[in-house]
C-alpha positions in Angstrom: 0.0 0.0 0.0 1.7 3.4 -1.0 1.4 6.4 1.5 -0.6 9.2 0.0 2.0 11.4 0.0 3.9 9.5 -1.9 4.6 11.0 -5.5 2.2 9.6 -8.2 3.8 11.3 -11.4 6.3 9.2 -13.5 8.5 11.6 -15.7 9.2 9.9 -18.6 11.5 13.1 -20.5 11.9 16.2 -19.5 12.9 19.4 -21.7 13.7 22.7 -21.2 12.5 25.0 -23.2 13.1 28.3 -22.4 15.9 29.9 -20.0 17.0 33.7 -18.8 18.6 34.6 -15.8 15.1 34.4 -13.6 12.9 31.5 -14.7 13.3 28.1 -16.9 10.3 26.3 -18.6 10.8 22.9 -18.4 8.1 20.3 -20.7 7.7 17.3 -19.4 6.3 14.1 -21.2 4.9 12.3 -18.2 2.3 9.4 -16.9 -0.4 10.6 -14.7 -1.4 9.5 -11.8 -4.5 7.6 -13.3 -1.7 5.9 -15.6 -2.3 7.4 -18.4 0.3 9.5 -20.8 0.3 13.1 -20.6 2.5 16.2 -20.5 3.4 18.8 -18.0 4.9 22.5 -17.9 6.5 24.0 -15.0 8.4 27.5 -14.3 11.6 27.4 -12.4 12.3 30.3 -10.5 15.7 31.2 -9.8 15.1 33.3 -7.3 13.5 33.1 -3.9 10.7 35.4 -3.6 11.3 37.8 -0.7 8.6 40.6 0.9 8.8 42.9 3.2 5.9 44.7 5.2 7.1 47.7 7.2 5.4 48.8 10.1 5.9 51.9 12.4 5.4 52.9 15.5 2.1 54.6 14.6 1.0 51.2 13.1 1.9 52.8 9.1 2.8 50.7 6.4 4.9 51.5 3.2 3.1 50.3 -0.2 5.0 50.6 -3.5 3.3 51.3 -6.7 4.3 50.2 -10.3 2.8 49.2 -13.3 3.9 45.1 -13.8 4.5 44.2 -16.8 3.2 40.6 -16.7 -0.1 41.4 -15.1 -0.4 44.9 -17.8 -2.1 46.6 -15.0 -0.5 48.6 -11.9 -0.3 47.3 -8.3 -0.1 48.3 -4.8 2.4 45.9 -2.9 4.8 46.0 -0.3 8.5 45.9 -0.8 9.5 42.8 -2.8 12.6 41.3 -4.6 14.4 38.0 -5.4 17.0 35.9 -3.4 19.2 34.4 -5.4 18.9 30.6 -4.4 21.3 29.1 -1.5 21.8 33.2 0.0 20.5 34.7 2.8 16.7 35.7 2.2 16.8 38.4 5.1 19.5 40.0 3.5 17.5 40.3 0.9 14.9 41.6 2.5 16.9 44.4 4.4 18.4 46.0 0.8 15.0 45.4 -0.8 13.3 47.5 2.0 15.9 50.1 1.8 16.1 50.1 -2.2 12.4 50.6 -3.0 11.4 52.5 0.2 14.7 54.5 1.9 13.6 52.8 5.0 15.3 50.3 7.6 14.5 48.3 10.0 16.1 47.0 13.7 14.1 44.1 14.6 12.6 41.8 11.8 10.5 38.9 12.1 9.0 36.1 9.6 5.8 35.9 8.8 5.1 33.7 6.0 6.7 31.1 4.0 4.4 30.6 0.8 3.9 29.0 -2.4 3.2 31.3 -5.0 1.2 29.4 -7.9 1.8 25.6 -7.1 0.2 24.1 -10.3 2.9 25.6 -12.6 5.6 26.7 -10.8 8.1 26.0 -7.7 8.0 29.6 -6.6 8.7 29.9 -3.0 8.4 33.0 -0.9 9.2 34.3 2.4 7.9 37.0 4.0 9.0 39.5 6.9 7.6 42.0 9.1 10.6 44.9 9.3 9.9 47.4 12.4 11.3 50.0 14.1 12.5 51.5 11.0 14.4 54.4 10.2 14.4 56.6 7.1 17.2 56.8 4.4 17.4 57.6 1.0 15.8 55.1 -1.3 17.6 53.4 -4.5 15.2 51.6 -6.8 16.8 49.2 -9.8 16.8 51.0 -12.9 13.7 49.1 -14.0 11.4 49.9 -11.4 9.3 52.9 -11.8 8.3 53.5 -8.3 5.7 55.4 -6.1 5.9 54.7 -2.3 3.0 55.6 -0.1 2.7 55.5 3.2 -0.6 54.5 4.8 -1.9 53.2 8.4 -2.2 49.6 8.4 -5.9 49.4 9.0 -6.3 51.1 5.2 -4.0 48.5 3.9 -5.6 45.8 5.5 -8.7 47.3 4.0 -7.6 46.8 0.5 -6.9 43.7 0.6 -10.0 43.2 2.1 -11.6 44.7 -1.1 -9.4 42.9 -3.7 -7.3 46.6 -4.1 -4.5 44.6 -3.6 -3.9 41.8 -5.4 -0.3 40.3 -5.3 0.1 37.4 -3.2 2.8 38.1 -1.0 1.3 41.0 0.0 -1.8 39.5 1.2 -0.6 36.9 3.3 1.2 39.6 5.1 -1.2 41.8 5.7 -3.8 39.2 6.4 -1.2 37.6 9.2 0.0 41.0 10.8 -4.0 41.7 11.0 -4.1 38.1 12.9 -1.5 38.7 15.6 -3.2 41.9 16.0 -6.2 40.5 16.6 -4.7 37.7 19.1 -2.8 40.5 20.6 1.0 38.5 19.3 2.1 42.1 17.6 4.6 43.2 19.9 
């Protein structure tokens, strides 16, 4: 009897397809788990996907605004970037949150660790709460176009209450720091 956690794909080839620096796209020729033949894409990330939600002493967050690309819309979301596989995430996560918003932090902790679209890709986040923060000039990557705004939580919370915010990572954060509020955890 096989445990049900047990994998029940059988790869018969695999192909990659596509490749830059961030992602691959790998085809695979595969049999099911009913047994019969199929095929299968995934996305390779490269990158570990890092987020960071700043919160003051007055219980404001930091959102940054930017048209994505992939998405051809704009979107409110908290400090992201990528952690290149095998590094540190929260180093990451400190220039990230001084690169897009000018801010630091002195005490950080995790929130989230989170799957980002599970059918198609391996894309794996973490996410941290930065506090106690500190201003300094920002320094966004030349291909970020970037509008930071701050806002109290409870707005932000709000949003993504009301689908205004969309991206993932963002979410969970927000939804999680609204939790140990609620149970009284936020210190």
């Amino acid at each position: 009897m096989s445990n049900l956690e047990d994998n029940p794909w059988q790869i018969i080839s695999e192909k990659k397809v596509y490749d830059n620096p961030w992602i691959s796209l790998i085809h695979h020729e595969v049999i099911n788990p009913s047994g019969n033949p199929g095929i299968y894409g995934k996305v390779h990330y490269k990158n570990l996907a890092i987020g960071v939600l700043p919160l003051d002493s007055e219980m404001n967050t930091y959102l940054v605004g930017q048209y994505r690309f992939v998405l051809n819309q704009y979107s409110w979301e908290m400090p992201e970037g990528g952690a290149p596989l095998g590094t540190d995430p929260l180093d990451t996560a400190k220039r990230e949150l001084l690169e897009e918003t000018g801010l630091k932090a002195n005490r950080w902790t995790e929130l989230n660790r989170i799957h980002l679209s599970n059918s198609v890709s391996n894309e794996y986040g973490t996410v941290y709460l930065a506090q106690n923060l500190e201003q300094f000039e920002a320094e966004p990557e030349e291909t970020e176009q970037l509008i930071i705004k701050k806002l109290p939580f409870s707005e932000v919370y709000r949003m993504v209450c009301n689908s205004e915010i969309t991206d993932s990572l963002t979410v969970a954060a927000v939804l999680r720091v609204q939790l140990m509020i609620l149970e009284g955890k936020l210190i």
